[in-house]
C-alpha positions as CSV (number, residue, x, y, z in Angstrom):
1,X,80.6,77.1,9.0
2,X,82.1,78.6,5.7
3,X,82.7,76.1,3.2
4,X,85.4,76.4,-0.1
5,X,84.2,79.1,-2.8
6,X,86.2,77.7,-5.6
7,X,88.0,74.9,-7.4
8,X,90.7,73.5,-9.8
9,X,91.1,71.0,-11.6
10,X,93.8,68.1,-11.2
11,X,94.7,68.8,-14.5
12,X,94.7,71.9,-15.7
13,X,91.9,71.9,-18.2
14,X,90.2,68.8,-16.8
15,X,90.3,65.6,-14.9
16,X,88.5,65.7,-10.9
17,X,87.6,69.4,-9.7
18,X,89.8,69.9,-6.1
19,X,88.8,72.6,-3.8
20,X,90.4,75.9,-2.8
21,X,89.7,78.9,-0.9
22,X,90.4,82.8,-1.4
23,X,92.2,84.1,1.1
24,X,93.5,87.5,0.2
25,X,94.2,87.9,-3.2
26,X,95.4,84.0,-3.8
27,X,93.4,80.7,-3.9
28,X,95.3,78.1,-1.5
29,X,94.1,74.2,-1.7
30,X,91.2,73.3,1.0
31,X,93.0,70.1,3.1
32,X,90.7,67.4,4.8
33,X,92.5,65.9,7.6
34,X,91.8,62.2,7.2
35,X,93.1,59.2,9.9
36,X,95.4,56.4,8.9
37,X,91.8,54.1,8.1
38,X,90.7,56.8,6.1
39,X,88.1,58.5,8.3
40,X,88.1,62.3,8.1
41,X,88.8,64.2,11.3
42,X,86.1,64.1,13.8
43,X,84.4,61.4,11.3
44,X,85.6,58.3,13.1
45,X,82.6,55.7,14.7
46,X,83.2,56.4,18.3
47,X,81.6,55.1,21.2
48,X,81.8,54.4,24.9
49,X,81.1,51.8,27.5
50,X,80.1,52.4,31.3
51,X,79.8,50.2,33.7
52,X,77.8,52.7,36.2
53,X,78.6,52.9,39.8
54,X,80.0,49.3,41.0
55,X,80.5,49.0,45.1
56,X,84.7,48.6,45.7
57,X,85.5,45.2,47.0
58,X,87.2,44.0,50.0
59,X,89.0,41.6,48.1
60,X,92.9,40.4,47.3
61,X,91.5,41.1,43.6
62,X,88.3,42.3,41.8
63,X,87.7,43.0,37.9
64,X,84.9,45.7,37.8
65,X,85.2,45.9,33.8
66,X,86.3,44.2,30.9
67,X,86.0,44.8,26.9
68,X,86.6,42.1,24.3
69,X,87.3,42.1,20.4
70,X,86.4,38.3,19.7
71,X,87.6,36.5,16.6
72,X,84.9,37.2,13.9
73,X,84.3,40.9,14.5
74,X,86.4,42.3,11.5
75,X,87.0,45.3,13.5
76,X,90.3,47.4,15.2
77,X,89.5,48.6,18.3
78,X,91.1,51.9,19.6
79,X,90.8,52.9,23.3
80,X,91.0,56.8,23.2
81,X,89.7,57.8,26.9
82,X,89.6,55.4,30.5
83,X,88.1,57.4,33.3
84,X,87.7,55.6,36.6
85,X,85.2,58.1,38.3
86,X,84.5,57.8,42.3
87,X,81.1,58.0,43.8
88,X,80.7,61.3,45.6
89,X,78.7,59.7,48.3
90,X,80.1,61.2,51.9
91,X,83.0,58.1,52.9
92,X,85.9,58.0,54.9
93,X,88.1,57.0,51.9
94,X,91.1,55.1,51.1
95,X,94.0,55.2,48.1
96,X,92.7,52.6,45.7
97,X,95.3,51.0,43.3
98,X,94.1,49.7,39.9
99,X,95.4,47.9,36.9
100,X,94.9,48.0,33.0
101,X,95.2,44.4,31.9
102,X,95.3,43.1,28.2
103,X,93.3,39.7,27.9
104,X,93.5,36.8,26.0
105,X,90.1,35.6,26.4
106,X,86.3,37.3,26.5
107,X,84.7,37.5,29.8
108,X,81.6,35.8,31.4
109,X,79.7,36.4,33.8
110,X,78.6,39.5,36.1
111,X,76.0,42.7,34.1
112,X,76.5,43.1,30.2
113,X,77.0,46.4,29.8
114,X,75.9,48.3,26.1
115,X,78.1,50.7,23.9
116,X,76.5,54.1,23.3
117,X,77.1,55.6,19.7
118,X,77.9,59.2,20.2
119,X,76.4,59.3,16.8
120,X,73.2,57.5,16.6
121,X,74.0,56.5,12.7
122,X,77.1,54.5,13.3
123,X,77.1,51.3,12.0
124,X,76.0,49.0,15.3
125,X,78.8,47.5,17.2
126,X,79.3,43.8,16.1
127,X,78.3,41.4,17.9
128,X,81.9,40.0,18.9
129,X,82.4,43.5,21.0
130,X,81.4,43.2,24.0
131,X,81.8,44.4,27.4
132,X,81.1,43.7,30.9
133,X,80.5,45.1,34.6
134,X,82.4,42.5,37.2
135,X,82.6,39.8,35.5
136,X,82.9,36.4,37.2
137,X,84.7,34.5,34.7
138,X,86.9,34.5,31.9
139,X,88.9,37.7,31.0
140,X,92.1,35.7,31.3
141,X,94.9,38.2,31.9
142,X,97.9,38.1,29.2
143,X,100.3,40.8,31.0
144,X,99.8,44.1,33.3
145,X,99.5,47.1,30.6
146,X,99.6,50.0,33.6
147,X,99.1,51.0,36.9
148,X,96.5,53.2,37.8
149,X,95.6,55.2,41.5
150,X,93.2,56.4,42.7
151,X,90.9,57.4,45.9
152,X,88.0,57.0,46.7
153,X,87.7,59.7,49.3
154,X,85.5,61.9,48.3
155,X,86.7,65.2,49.4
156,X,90.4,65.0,47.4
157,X,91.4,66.3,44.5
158,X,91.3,63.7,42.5
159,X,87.4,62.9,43.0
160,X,86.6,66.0,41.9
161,X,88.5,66.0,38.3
162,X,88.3,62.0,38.2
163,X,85.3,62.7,35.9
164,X,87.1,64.8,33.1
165,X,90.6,62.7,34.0
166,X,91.6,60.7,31.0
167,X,94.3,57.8,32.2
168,X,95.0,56.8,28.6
169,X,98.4,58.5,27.6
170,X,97.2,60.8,24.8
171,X,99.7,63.6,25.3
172,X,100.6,63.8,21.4
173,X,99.2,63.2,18.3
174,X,101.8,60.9,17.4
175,X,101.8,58.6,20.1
176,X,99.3,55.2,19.2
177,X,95.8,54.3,21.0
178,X,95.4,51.4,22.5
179,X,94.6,49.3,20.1
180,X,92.4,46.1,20.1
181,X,92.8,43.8,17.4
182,X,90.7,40.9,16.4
183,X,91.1,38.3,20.3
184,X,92.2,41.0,22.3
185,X,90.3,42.7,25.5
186,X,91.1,44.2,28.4
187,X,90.0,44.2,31.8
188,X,89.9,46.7,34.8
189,X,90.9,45.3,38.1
190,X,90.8,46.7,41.4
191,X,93.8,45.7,43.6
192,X,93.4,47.5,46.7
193,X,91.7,45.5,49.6
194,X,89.0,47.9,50.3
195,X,84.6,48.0,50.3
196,X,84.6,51.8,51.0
197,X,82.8,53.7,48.6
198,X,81.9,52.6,44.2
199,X,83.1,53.2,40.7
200,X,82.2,54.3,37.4
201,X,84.1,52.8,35.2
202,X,83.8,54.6,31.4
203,X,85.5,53.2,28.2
204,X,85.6,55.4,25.1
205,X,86.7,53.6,22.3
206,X,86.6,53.8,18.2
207,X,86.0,51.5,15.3
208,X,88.0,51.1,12.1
């Protein structure tokens, strides 16, 4: 990667030295793109939950994930990605319908799932994040934040780009994330009566 081959100063004469590059015949000012916490572009602690493949549920109701910022943690929590990935195992499948809920409270219960840096020197998650596969408790539902469907036949379409399918609506830079603040979570509930098939459930999130 080439890097800036010159500089001036704020001030002409003296003061802090900023960068610039030769393009041509004219030095133009080198620009680092930086978020609204201050992280420069592709800088920002990311990370991402998975909950692994979880059997679907024959069931009025069943949450197969939730994620919780408890009080304490002193951190904003931005969902960038939600993938809700079927098993490729050979089933006769059904249309499954899901839902993204916000919560009010952390849940309990069911397998404690870990966040994976994807940069090993992060600063470790704190200990008020957490996240959970099916929990049995808890996870109280404050309102419905969007409706989700999917299959899990495995021969459609959708199984075979669920993996790289991002259901968060990211479509422009200037639209928000879904942001987590300080007693805020959200859970993943399947709402379609149906044990046919499982479900990886991946979270991608980042820290400010």
């Amino acid at each position: 990667m080439s890097i800036s081959n010159d500089s001036i100063a704020v001030t002409e004469g003296s003061g802090t030295l900023v960068a610039t590059q030769l393009v041509g015949t004219k030095e133009y000012q080198v620009v680092m793109i930086a978020d609204s916490n201050g992280h420069f572009e592709k800088t920002t602690p990311t990370w991402i939950y998975a909950s692994g493949n979880s059997a679907n549920v024959a069931a009025a109701r069943t949450t197969h994930f939730d994620l919780f910022n408890a009080v304490g943690s002193g951190q904003i929590i931005t969902i960038e990605a939600l993938y809700i990935i079927p098993t490729l195992a050979a089933v006769t499948g059904v249309g499954l319908t899901w839902e993204l809920i916000r919560t009010t409270t952390v849940g309990s219960g069911g397998v404690t799932l870990t966040g994976r840096a994807f940069d090993t020197t992060n600063t470790a998650l704190n200990a008020n994040v957490t996240a959970r596969s099916k929990p049995t408790g808890g996870a109280s539902t404050g309102y419905i934040h969007q409706y989700i469907n999917s299959s899990s036949e495995e021969t459609t379409p959708y199984a075979g780009m669920a993996s790289i399918l991002n259901h968060i609506p990211t479509v422009c830079a200037r639209l928000q994330g879904l942001t987590l603040r300080e007693g805020q979570g959200i859970k993943i509930d399947q709402t379609t009566s149906s044990a046919v098939g499982s479900t990886n459930i991946q979270v991608i999130f980042t820290i400010a």
